[in-house]
N, C-alpha and C positions, 0 to 999 in steps of 0.2 A: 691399205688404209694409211694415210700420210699421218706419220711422228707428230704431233703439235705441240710436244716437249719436246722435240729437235728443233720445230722452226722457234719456239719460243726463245731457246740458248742461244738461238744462231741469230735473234735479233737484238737479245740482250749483249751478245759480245760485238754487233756491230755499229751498236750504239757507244760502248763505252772503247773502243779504238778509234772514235770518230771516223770509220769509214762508211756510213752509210751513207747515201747519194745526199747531197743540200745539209750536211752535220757535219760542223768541223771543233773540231777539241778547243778545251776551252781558252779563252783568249787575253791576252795579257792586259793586268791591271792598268797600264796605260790604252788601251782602244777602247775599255768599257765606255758605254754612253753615260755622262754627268748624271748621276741623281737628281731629277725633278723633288721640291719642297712637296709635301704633302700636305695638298689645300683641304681644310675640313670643311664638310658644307657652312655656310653663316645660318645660326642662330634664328629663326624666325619670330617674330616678334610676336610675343605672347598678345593675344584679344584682351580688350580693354576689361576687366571682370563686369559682371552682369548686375543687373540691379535686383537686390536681394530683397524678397516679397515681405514686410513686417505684421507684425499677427497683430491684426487689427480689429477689435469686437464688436464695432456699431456699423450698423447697417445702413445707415445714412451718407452721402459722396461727401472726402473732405475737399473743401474749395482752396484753404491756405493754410501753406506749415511754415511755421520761422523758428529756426533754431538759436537759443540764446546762447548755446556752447557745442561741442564737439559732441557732445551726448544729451544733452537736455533740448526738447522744446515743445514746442503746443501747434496742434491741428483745429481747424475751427471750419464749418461747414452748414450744413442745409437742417433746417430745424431746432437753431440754437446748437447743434455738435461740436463738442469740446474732446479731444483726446493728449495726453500729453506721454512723453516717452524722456527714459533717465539714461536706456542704453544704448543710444547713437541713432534710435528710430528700430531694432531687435523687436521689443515688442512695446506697445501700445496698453494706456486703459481711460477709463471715461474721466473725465475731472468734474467730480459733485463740486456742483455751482449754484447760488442762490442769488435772488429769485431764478425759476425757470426762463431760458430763452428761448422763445418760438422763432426767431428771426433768421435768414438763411444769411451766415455770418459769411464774410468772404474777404477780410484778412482780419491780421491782427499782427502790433506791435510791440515792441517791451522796452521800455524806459528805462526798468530799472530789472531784476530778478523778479521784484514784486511787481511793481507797476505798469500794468498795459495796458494798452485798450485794441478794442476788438471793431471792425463797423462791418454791419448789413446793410438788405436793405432799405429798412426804415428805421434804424437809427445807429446812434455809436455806443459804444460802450466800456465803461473801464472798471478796474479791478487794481488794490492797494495788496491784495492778502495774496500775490499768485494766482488768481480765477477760483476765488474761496466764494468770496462775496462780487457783485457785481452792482454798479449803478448804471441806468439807463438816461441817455444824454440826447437830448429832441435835435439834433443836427440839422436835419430835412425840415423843421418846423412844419410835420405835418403832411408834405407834399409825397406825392405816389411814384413810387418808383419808374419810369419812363422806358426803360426796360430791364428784363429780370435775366439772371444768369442763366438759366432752363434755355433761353432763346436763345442765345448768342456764347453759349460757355462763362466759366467765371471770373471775376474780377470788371466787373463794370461800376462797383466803385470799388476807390481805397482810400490811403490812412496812411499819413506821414507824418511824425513828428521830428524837427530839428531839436529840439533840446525840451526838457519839463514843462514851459508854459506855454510855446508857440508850435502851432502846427495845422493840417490841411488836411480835408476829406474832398476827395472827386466824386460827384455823380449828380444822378438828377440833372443832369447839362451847366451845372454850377460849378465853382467849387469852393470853400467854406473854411474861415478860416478863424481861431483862434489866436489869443494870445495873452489869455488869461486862464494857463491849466483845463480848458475846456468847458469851465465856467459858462463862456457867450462863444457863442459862432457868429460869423458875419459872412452873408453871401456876397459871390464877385459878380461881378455881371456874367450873362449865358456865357459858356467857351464854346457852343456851336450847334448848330442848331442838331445837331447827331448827340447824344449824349453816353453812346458805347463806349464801352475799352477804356473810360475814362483810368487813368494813372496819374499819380503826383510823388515827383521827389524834389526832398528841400536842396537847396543850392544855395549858401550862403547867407544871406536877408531874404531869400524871393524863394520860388518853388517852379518850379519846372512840369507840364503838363500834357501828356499825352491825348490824343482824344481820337475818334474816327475819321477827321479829316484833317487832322496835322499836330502840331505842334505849339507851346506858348508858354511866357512866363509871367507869372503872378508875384509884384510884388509884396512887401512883407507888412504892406498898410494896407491890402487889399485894394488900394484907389484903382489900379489899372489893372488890365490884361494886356497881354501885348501877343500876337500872330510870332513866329518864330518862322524863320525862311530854311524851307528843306530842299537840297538840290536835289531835284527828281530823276533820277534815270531810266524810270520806265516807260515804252514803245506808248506812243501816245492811244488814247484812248480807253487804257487798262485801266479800272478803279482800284485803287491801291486805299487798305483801312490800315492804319497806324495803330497797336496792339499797345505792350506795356514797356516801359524804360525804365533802368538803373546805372547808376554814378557809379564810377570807382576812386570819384576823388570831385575835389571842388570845380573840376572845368571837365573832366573826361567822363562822356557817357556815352551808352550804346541805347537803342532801340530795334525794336521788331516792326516790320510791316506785312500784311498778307494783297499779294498783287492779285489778283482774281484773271484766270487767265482764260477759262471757258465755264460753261455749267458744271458745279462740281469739282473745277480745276484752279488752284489757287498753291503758290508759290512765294517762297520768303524773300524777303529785303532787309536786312541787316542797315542799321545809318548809325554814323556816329556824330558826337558834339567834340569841339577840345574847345569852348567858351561858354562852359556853362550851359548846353541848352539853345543861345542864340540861333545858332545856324548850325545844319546838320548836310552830312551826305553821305550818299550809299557809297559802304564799302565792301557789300555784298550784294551781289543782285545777278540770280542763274533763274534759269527762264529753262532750260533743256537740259541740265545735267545734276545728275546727284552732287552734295546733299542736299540742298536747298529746294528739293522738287516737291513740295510741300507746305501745306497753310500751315501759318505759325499761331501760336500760344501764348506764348508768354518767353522772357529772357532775363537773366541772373546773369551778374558779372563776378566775379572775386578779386581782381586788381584790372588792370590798363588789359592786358594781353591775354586774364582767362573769363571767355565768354561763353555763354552757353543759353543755347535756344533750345525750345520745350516745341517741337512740331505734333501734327496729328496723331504722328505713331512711333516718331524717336526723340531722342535727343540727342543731339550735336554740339560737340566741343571744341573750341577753338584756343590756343595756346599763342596765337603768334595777334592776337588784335582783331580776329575776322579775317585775315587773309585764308585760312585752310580750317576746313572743317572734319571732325570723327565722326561718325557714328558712336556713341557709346553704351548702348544696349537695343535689344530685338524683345524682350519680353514684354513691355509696357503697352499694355491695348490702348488708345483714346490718354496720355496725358494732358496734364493740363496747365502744372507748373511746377516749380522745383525752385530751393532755396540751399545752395553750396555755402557752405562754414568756411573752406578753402577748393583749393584745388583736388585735393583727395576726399572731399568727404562730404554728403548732399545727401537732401530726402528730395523726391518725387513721387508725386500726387498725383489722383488722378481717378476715377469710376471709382469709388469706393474698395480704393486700397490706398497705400503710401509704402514705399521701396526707399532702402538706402544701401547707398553706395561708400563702401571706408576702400580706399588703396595703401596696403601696410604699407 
């Protein structure tokens, strides 16, 4: 039977003589081969954090949340719902308000800490005491809503004020304008004969207006409307509806459009303004590639360069103007809009919940 503590000694000493065949003893500090640097793998770039679900108690969808601060603000929704939140949108509770509102409320604004007003769809509504007390304001004088958010999602009318005593309600194919504290309203002539997705933001003396079939400015006498020229880029034929717009300053705004591209199949277009409103063009427009492959909602700005679009089933952030877009969460079923404080910090809406987002 072969020694295998003989072969074993006898390969151990033939290893440290360096005589075993292709082993040579060890080699002088000059031949050794240079030390290669040791590359650590990079860093992967942590996922954007998620949007965190807020414990929300009324059973009713909220339609609009605006936040007056980093932690404070108010949700308003379908059947008069009023919810207001003190810890960044954490948790939620009802705001006892008088008289009761049966009205499917679909934004609201704040003047002041106390003073806001709120509009549906049959009328407007303000509040001096924080939404303690409430007065009912006949804006629509009357007329029936043209269509209602159930049909089309929400925001088909809104509510803009420039400063305490002048300001503008979209809908009903109108849009209506104060400048007496809300006192008297005065309609403009129809803005078209589509009256969806109506939006308004004030611009200066004038107000700026989204509608279904394009764009227009209103000025601050009411006397005119004026058509606004949007360079179109999309493949001719496609119906493209014009959604909702936000300013980030006195000349610079973005808007949303939804291209409809088959039954079912509907894709974003991003346009921007830098005159106010006048004239707009797409500086996003994808038709086959992520993220944009998706009907749009609604869009919040927070300066010139951070944009953000509310799609069917994300939301998309953009840092550089609309040039590139994120992804910024997967949990959110059916959005429907969202209102960013800053760059870090946003609630989003949406089927009877509302999520916020803080990045420490």
């Amino acid at each position: 039977m072969p020694n295998h503590r003989f072969f074993g000694l006898a390969l151990v000493a033939l290893f440290s003589s360096g005589c075993f065949i292709g082993i040579s003893g060890p080699k002088s500090p000059s031949l050794l081969p240079p030390q290669l640097p040791i590359v650590k793998p990079a860093t992967p770039t942590p996922p954007p954090p998620p949007w965190e679900i807020g414990e929300l108690s009324v059973g009713a969808n909220v339609l609009a949340v605006r936040m007056l601060s980093a932690e404070v603000a108010c949700g308003v929704g379908e059947g008069g719902v009023m919810v207001t939140t003190v810890d960044g949108g954490r948790t939620w509770s009802d705001l006892p308000h008088t008289p009761a509102i049966k009205d499917d409320l679909q934004d609201v604004v704040f003047l002041d800490p106390r003073w806001w007003w709120a509009i549906g769809d049959k009328a407007a509504y303000v509040t001096k005491d924080a939404g303690a007390t409430w007065t009912t304001v006949d804006v629509f004088k009357g007329e029936a809503p043209t269509i209602k958010h159930s049909e089309a999602g929400p925001a088909v009318v809104a509510l803009a004020f420039r400063d305490y005593e002048h300001g503008a309600v979209a809908g009903h194919g109108r849009v209506y304008l104060t400048n007496d504290s809300g006192a008297t309203w005065t309609p403009v002539e129809p803005v078209a004969s589509l009256a969806a997705y109506l939006n308004v933001q004030p611009i200066g003396q004038a107000y700026t207006v989204t509608h279904a079939e394009g764009f227009g400015r209103v000025d601050g006498s009411g006397i005119a409307y004026t058509p606004a020229q949007a360079v179109a880029t999309t493949p001719a034929g496609l119906p493209v509806t014009f959604r909702t717009l936000r300013f980030a300053g006195p000349l610079v705004g973005y808007a949303v459009a939804e291209v409809l591209i088959a039954r079912g199949t509907a894709h974003c277009q991003l346009l921007k303004t830098v005159d106010g409103g006048l004239t707009w063009v797409v500086v996003a427009n994808r038709y086959n590639d992520d993220p944009l492959m998706d009907a749009a909602r609604s869009i919040d700005v927070v300066d010139e360069r951070h944009v953000y679009i509310v799609t069917s089933y994300t939301v998309l952030g953009s840092s550089d103007g609309g040039a590139t877009f994120t992804s910024l969460q997967s949990r959110v079923h059916h959005p429907w809009g969202l209102d960013m404080w800053d760059d870090a910090t946003g609630l989003l809406f949406g089927q009877g919940a509302v999520f916020r987002r803080v990045i420490p």
